[in-house]
ZAZA-599859 format. One record per residue: x, z, y of N, C-alpha, C, O in turn; residue number from 1. Coordinates in pm, 1 decimal, m for minus. Each point is the difference from the previous one (the first is absolute). Layout:
// ZAZA-599859
PT       n_c1       n_c3       n_c2      ca_c1      ca_c3      ca_c2       c_c1       c_c3       c_c2       o_c1       o_c3       o_c2     i
PT          X          Z          Y          X          Z          Y          X          Z          Y          X          Z          Y   NUM
...
//
This chain:
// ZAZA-599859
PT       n_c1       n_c3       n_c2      ca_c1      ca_c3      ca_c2       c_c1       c_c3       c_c2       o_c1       o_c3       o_c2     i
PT     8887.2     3494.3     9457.0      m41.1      138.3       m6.4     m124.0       24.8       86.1      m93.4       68.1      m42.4     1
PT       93.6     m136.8      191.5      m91.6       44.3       43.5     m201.8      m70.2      m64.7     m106.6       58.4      m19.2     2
PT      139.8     m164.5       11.4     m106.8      m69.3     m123.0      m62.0      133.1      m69.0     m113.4       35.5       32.1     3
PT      190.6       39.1     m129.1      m67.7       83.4      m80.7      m83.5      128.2       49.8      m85.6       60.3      m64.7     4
PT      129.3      m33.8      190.5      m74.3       50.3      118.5     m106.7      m44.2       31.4      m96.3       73.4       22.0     5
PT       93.2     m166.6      m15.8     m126.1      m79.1       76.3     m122.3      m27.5     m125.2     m122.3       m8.4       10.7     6
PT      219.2       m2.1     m140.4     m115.0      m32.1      m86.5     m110.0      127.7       m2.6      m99.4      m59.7      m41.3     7
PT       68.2      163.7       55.7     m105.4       74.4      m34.4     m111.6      m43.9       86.7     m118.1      m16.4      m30.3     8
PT      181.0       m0.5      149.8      m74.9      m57.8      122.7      m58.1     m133.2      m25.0     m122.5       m9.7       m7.1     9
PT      180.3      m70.1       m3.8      m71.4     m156.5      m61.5      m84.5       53.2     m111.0     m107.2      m60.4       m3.0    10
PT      117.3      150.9      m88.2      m90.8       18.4      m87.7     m128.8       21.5       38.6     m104.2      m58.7      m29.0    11
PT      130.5      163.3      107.1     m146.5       60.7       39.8      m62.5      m81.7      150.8     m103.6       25.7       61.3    12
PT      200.2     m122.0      m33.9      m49.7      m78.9       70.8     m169.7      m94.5      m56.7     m121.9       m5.9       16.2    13
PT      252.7      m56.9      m97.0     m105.1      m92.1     m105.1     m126.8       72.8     m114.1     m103.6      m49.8      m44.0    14
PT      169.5      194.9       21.1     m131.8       56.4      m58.4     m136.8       12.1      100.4     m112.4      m39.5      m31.0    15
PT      147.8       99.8      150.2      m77.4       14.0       78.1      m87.0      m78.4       30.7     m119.7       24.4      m14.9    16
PT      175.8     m154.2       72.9      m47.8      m96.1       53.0      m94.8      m35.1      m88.9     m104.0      m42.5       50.4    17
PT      110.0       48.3     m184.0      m80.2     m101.2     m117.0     m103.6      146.4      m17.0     m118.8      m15.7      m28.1    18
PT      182.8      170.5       50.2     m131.8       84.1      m96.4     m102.1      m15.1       54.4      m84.6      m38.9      m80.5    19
PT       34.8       53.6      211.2     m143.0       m9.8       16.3      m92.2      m92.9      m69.0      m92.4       41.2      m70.2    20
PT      114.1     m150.1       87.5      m29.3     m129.4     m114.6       m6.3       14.0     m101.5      m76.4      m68.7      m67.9    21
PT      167.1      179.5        6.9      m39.7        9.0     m184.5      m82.3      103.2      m30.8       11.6      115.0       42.4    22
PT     m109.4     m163.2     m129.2     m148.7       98.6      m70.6       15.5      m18.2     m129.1       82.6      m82.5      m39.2    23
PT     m140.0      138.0      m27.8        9.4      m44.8     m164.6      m66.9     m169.4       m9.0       65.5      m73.5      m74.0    24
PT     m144.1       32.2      118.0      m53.5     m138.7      m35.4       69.6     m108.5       57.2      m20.2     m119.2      m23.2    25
PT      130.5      184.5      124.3      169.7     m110.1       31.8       42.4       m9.0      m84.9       19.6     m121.5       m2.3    26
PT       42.2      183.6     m145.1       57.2      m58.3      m94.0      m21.0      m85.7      m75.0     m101.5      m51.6       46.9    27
PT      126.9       m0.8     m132.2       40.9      m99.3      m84.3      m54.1       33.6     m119.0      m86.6      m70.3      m52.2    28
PT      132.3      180.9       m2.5       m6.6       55.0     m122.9       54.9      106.3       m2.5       69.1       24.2       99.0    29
PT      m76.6      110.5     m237.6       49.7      114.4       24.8      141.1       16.8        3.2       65.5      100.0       29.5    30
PT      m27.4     m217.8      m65.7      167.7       26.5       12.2       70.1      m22.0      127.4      118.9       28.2       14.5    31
PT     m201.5      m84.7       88.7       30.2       m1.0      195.2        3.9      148.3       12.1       95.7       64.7       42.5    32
PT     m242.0       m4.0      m96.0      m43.3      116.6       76.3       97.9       67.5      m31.4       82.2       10.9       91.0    33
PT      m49.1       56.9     m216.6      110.0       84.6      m76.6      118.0      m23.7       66.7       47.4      103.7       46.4    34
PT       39.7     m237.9      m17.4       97.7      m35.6       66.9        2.4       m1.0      149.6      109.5      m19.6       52.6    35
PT     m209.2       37.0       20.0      m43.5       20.1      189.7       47.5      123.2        1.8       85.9       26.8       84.0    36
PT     m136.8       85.9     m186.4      m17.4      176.0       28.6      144.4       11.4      m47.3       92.9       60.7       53.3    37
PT      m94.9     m128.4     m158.7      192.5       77.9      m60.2      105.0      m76.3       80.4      117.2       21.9      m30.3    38
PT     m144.5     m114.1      135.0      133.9      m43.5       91.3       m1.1      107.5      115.5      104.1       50.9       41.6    39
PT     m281.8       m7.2       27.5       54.1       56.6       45.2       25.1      147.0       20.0       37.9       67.8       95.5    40
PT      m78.3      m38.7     m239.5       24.5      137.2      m24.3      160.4       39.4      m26.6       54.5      110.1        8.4    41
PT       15.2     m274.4      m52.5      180.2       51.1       m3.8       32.2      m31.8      148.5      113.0       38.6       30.1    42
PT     m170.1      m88.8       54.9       91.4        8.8      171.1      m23.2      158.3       14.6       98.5       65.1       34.8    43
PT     m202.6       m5.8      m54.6      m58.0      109.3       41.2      100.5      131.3      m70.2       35.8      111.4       38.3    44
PT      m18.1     m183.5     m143.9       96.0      118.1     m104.3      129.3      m22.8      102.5       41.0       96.9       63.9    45
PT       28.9     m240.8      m48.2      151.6      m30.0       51.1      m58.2       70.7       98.4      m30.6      108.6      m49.2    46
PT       m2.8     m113.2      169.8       13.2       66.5      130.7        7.4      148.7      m32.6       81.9       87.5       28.4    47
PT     m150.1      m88.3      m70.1       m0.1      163.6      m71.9      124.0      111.6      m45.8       12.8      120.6       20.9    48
PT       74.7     m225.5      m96.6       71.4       34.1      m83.0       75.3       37.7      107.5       24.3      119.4       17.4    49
PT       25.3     m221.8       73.8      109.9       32.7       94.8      m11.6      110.7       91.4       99.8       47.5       54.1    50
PT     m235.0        3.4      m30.5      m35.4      103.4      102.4       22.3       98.7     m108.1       47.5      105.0       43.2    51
PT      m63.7     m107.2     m146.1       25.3      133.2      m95.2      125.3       24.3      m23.6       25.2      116.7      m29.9    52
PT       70.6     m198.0       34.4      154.4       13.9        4.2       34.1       89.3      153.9       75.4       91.6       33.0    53
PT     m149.8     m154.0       15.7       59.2       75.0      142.1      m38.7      161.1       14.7       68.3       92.4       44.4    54
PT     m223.6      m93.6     m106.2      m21.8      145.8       18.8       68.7       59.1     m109.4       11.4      121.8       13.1    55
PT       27.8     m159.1      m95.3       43.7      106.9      m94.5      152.4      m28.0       17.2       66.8       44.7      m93.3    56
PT       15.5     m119.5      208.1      104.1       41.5       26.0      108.3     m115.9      m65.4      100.0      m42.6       57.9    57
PT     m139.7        9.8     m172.1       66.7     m119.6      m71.8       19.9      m93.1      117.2      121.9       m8.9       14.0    58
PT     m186.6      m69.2       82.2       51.3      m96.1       51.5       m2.8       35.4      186.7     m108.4       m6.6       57.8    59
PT      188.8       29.1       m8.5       30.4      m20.2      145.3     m114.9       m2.3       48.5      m74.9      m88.0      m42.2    60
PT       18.2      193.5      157.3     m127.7      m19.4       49.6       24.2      m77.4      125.4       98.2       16.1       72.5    61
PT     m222.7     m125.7      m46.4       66.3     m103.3       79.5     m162.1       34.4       84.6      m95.1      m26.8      m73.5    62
PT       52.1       85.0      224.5     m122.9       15.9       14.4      m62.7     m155.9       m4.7     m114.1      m31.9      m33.5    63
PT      227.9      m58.7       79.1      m70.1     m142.9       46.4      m84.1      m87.4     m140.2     m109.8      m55.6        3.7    64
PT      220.1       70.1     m139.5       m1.6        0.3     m121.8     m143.9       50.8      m47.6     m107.9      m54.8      m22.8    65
PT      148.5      162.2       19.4     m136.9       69.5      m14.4     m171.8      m15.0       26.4      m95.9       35.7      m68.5    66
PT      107.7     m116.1      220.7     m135.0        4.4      101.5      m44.2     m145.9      m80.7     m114.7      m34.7      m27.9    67
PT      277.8      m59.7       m8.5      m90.3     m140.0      m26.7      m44.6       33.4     m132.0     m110.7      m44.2      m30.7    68
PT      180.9      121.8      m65.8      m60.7       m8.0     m157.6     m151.3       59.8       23.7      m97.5      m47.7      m58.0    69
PT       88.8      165.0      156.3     m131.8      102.2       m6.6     m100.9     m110.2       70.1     m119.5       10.4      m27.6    70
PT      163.2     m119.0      120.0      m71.8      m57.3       64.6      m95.5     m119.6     m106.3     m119.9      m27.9       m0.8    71
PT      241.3      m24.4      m85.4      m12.8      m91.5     m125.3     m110.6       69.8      m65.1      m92.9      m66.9       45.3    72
PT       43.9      145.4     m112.0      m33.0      128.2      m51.8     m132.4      m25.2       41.1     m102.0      m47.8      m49.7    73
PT      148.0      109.8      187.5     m186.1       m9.7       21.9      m55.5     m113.9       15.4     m119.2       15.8       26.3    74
PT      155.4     m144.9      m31.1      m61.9     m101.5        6.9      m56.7      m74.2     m141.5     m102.7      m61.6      m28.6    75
PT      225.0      101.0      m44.3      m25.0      m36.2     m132.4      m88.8       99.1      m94.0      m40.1      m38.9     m109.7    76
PT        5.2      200.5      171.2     m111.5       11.4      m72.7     m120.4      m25.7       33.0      m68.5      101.4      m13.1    77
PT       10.8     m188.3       49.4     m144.5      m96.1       13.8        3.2      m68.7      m45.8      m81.8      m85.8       33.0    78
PT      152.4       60.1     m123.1       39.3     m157.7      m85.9      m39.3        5.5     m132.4      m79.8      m82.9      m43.8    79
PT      135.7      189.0      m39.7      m69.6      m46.8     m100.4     m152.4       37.1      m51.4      m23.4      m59.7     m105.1    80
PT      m54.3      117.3      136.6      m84.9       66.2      m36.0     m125.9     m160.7       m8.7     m108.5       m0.9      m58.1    81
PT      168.1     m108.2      130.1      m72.9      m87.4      m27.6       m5.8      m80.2     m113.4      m87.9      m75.5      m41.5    82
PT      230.1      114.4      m13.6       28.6      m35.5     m155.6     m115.2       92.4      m88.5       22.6      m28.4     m117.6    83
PT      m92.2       88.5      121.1      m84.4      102.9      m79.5     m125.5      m26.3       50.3      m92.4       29.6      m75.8    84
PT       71.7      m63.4      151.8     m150.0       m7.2       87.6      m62.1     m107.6      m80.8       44.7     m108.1      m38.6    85
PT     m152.8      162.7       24.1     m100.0      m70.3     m149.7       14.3      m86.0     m111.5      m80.6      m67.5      m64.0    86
PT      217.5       88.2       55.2       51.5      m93.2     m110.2      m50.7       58.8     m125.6      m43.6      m80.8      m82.0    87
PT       40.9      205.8       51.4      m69.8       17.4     m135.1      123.3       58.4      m53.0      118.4      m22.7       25.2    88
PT     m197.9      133.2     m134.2      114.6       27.4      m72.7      103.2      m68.7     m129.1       97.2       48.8      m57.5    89
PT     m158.0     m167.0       43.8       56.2     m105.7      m51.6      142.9      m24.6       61.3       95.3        5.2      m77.7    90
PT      m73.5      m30.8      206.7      127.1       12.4       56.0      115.6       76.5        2.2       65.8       16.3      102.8    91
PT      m29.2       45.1     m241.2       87.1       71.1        4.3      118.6      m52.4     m173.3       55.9       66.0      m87.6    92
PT      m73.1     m249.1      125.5       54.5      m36.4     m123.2      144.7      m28.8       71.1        7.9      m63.4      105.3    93
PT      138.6      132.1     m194.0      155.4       52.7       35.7      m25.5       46.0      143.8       53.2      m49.1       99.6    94
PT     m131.3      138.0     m101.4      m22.5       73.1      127.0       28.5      177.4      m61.4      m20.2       28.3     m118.1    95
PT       53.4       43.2      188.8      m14.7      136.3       30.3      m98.7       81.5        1.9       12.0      120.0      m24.4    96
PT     m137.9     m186.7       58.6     m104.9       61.6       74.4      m82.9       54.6     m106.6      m15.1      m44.7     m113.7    97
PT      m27.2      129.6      157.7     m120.7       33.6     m141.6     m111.3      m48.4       20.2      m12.8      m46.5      113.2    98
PT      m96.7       36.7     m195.9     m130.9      m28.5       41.3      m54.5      121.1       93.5      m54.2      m16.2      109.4    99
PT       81.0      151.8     m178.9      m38.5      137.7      140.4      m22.3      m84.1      141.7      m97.3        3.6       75.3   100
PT      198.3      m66.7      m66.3      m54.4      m54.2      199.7     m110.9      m43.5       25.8      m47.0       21.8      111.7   101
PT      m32.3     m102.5     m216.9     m116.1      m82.4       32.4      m56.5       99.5      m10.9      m41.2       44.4      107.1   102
PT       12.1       33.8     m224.2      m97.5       92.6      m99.0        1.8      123.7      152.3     m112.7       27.9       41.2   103
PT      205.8       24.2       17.2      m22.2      101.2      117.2       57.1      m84.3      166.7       93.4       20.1       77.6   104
PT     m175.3      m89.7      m81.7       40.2     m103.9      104.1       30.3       32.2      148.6       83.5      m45.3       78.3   105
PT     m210.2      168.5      m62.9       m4.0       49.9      117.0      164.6      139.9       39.3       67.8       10.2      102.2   106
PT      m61.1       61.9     m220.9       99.4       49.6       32.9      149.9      m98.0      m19.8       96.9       14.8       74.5   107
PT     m100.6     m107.3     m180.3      133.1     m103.0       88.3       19.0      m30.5       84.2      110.2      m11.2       53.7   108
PT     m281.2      m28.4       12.8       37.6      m47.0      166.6       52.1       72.6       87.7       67.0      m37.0       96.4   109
PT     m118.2      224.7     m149.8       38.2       80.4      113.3      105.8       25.8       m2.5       50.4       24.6      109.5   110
PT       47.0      m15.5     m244.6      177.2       14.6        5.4       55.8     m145.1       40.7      122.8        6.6       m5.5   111
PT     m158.7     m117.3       38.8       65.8     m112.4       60.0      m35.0       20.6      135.9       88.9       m8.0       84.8   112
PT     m226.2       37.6      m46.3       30.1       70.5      140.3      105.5       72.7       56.4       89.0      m35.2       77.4   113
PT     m123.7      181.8     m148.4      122.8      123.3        6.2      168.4     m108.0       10.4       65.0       20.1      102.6   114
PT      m18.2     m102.1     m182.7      104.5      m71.5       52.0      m18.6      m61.7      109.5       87.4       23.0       83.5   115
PT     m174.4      m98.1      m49.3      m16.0      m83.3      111.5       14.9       95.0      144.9       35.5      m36.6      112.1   116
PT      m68.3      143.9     m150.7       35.2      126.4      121.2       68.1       78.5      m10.5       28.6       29.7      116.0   117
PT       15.1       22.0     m169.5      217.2       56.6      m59.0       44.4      m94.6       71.8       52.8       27.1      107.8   118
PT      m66.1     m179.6     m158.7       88.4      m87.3       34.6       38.5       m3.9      179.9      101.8        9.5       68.4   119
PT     m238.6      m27.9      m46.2       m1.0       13.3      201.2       62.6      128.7        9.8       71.6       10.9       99.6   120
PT      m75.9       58.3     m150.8        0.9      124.6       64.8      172.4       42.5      m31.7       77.2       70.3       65.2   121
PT      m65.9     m116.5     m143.0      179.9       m0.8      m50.6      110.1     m132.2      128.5      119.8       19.5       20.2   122
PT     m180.2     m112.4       30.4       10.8     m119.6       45.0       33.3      110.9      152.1      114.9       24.5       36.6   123
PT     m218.0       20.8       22.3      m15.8       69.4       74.7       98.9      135.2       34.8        8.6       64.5      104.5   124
PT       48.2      m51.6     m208.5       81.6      144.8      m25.1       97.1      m74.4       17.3       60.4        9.1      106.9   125
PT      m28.2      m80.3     m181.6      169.7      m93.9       40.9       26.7      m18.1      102.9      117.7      m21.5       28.9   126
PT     m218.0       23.1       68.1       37.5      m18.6      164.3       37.9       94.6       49.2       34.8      m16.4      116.9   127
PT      m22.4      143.5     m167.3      113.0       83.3        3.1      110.9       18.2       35.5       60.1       63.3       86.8   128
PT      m32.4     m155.0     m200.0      161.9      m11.6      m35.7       68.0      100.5      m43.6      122.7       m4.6       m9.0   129
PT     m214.0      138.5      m33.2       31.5      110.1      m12.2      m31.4       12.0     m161.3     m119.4      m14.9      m26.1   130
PT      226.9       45.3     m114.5      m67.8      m18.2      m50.6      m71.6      165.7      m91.1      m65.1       13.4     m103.7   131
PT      117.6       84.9      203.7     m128.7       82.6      m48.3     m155.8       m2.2       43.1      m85.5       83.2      m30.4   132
PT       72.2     m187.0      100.3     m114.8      m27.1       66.2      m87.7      m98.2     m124.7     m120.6       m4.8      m24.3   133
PT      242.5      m70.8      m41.9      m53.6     m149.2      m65.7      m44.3       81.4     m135.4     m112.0       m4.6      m50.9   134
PT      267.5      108.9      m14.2      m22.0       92.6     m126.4     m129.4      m48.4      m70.8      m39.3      m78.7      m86.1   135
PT       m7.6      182.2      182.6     m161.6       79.0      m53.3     m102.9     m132.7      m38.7      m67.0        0.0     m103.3   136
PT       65.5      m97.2      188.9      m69.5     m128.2       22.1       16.0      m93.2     m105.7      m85.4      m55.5      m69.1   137
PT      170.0       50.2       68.5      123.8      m37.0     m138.8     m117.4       27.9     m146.4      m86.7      m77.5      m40.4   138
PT      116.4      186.7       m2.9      m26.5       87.2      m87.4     m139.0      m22.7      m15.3      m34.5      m16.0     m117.1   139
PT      m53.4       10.2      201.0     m181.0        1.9        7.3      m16.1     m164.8      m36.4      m68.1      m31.3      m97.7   140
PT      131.3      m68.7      177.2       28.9      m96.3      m44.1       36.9      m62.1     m214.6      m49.5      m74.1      m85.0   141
PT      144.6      153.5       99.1       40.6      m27.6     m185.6      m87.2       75.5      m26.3      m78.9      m94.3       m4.6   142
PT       m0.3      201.6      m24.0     m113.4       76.8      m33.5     m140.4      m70.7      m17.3      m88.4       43.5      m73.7   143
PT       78.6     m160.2      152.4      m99.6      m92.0       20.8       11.5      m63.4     m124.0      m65.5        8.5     m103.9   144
PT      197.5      m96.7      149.1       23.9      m84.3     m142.5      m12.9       43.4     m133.3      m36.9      m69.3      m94.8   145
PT       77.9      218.4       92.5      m21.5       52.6     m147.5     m130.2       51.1      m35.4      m32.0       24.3     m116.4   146
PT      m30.9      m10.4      200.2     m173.0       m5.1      m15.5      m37.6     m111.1     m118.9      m50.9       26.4     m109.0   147
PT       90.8     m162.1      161.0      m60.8      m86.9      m82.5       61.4      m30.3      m88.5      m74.1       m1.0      m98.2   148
PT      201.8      m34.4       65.4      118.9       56.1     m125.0      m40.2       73.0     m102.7        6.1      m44.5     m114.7   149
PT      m57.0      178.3      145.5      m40.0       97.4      m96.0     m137.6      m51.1      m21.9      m25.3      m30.7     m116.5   150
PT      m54.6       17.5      191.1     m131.5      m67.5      m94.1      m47.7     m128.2       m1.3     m105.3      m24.2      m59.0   151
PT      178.4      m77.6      125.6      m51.1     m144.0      m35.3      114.4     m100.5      m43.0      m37.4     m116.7      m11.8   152
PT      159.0      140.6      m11.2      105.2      m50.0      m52.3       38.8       50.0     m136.0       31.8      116.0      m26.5   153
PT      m40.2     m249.2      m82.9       79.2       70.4      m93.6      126.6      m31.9      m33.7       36.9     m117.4        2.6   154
PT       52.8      227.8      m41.7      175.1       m8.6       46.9       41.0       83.9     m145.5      117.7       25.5      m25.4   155
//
């Protein structure tokens, strides 16, 4: 049991360690790039998921629980945006992504920002432990994500 704990952490261990190092001209081919952004766009969803159970009451609010998923979170959003970084809009073969990201490049960058700072800033609120403090943080956070959902994901 405790293993499955630890895995989010080994995740974003090993994402971390390797993202700085990855640019678009680190891959292989477009099927690395597509597969770099969508691994770690599902740690980013799992950590997620579990902090959304808690705020909306479904799962036991745990502050400690909480600080490592929000902590996971913010580390893992700097990660993928290197999956997109000049790969071209060619890169979106069994991908999600639309071509829109390349075609308005500058405002993708600025809603992967906007996560990259929800994220700290939600990470930051968990130290709380309070979670009308985290709520609101919470919320600006998933608001981020649905930024790019609604216009660069197709679902």
């Amino acid at each position: 049991m405790k293993i499955f704990k630890l895995l989010p952490f080994v995740a974003v261990l090993g994402l971390t360690c390797t993202a700085p190092l990855a640019s678009a001209d680190t891959f292989v081919d477009a099927d690395d790039t597509v597969e770099y952004r969508q691994q770690a766009f599902s740690l980013i969803r799992d950590n997620f998921g579990i902090m959304a159970g808690m705020v909306r009451g479904e799962i036991t609010f745990d502050a400690t629980q909480f600080q490592q998923h929000a902590d996971a979170v913010k580390h893992l959003a700097h990660i993928p945006l290197a999956g997109f970084s000049g790969a071209g809009e060619n890169v979106t073969k069994d991908s999600a992504a639309l071509p829109k990201i390349w075609q308005n490049w500058d405002d993708f960058n600025s809603k992967m920002d906007d996560l990259v700072n929800a994220a700290a800033e939600l990470a930051e609120a968990a130290e709380s432990g309070n979670i009308r403090t985290i709520a609101p943080k919470f919320i600006v956070t998933a608001g981020t994500c649905k930024q790019c959902h609604d216009n660069y994901k197709a679902d």
